[in-house]
TORKOL-4160 file (C-alpha; in steps of 0.2 Angstrom, whole numbers, padded with zeros to 4 digits, m for minus):
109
<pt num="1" X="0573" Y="0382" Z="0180"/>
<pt num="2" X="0576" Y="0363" Z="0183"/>
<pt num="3" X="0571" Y="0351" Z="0196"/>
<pt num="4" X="0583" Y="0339" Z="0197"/>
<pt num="5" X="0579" Y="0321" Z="0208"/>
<pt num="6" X="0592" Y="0312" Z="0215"/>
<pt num="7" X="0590" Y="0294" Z="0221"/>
<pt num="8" X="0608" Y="0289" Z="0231"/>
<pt num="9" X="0613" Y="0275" Z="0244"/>
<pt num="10" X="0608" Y="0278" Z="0263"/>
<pt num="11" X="0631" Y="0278" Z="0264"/>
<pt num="12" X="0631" Y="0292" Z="0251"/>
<pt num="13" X="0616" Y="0304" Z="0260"/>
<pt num="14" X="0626" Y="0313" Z="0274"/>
<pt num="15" X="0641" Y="0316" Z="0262"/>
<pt num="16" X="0630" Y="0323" Z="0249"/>
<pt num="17" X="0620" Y="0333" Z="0259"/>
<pt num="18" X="0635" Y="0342" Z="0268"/>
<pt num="19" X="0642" Y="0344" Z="0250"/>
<pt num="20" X="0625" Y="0353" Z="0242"/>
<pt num="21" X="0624" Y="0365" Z="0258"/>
<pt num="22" X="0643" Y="0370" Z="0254"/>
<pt num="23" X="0642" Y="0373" Z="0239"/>
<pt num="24" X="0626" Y="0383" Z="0241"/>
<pt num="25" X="0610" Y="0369" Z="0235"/>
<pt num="26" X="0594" Y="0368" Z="0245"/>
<pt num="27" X="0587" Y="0351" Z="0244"/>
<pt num="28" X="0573" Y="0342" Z="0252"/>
<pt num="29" X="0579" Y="0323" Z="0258"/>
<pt num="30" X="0565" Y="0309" Z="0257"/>
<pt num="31" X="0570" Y="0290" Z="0264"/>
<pt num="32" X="0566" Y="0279" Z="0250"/>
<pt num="33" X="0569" Y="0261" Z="0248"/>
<pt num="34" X="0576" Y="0252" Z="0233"/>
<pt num="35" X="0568" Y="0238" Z="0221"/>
<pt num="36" X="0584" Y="0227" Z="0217"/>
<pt num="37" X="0596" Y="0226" Z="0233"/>
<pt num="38" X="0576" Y="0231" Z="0243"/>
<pt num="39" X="0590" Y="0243" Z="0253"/>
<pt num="40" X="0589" Y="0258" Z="0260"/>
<pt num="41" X="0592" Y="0274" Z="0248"/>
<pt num="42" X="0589" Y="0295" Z="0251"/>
<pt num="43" X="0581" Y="0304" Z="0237"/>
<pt num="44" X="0585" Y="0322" Z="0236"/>
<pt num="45" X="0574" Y="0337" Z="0228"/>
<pt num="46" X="0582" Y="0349" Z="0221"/>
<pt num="47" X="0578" Y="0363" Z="0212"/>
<pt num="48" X="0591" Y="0375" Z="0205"/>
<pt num="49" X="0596" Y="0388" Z="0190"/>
<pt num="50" X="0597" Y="0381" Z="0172"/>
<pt num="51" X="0617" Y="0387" Z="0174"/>
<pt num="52" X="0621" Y="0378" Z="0189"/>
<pt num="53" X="0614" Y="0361" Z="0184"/>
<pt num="54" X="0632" Y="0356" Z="0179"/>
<pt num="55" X="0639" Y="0361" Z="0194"/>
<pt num="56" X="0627" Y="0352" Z="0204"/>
<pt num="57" X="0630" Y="0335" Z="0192"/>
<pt num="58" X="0648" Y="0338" Z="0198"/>
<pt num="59" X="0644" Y="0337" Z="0215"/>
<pt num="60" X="0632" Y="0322" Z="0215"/>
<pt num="61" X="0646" Y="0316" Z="0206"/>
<pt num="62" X="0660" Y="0319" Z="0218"/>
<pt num="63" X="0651" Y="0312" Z="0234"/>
<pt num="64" X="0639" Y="0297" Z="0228"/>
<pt num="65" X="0653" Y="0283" Z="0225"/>
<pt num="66" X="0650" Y="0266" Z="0219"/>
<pt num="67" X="0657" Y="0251" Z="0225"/>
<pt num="68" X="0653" Y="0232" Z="0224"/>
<pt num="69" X="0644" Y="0224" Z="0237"/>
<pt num="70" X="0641" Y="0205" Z="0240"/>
<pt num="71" X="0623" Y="0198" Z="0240"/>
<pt num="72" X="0616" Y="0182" Z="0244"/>
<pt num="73" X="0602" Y="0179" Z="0230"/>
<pt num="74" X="0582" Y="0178" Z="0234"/>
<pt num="75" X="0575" Y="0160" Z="0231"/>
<pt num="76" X="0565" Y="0156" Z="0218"/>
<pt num="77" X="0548" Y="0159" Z="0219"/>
<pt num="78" X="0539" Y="0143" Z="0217"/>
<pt num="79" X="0553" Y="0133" Z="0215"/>
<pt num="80" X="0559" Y="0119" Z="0227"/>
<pt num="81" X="0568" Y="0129" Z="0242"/>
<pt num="82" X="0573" Y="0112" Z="0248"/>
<pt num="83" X="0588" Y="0110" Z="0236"/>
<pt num="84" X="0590" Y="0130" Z="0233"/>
<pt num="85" X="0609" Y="0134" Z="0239"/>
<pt num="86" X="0610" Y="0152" Z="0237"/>
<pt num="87" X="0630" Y="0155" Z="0232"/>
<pt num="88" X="0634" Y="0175" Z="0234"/>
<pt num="89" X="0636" Y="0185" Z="0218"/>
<pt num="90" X="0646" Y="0202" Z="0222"/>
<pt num="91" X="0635" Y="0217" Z="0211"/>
<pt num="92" X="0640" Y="0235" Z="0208"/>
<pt num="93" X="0630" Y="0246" Z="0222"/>
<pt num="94" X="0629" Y="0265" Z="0224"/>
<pt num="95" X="0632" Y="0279" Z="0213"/>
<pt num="96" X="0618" Y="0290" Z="0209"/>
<pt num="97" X="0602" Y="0289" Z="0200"/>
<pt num="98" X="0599" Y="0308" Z="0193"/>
<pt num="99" X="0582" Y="0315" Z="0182"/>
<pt num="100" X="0582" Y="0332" Z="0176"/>
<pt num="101" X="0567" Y="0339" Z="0173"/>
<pt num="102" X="0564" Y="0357" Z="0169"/>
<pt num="103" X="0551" Y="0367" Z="0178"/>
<pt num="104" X="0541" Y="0380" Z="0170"/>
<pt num="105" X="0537" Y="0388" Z="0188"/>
<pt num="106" X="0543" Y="0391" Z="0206"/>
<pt num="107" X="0536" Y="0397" Z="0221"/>
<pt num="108" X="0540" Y="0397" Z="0240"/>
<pt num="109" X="0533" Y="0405" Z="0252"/>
């Protein structure tokens, strides 16, 4: 048995979730918020079969795209703000941060 946590952009959420009830995952969706972009993000919960751990990859795969997104950078900390000119820097967003973790029991009642 595997646990399997998924941390994905709030874009990606709906998508995935429509894809894991199709192709027959249960998940729980928590709201979390990122460290970097400090953006919104879904985690999912999954638990499933050690032989259907591929096939749940796949679909995180398939429906949690990355894409590159422009930012405007945070000011220094205590640095002079008065002659900080923030230039935008385009960064790669999205996509899906996945842990596997295996799980030696589980219940549910």
């Amino acid at each position: 048995m595997k646990l399997i946590m998924a941390v994905v952009q709030d874009k990606d959420s709906n998508r995935l979730s429509t894809a894991l009830v199709e192709s027959n995952f249960k998940a729980t969706k928590l709201a979390s918020t990122g460290g970097f972009l400090r953006s919104g993000n879904t985690t999912f919960i999954i638990g499933t079969e050690d032989h259907r751990v591929n096939k749940l990859l796949d679909v995180i795969k398939e429906n949690c795209e990355s894409r590159d997104q422009m930012i405007a950078p945070i000011s220094p900390m205590g640095g002079n703000a008065d002659s900080y000119v923030p230039h935008p820097v385009e960064v790669e967003v999205g996509g899906a941060t996945v842990f596997v973790l295996s799980i030696d029991q589980f219940n549910q009642f």
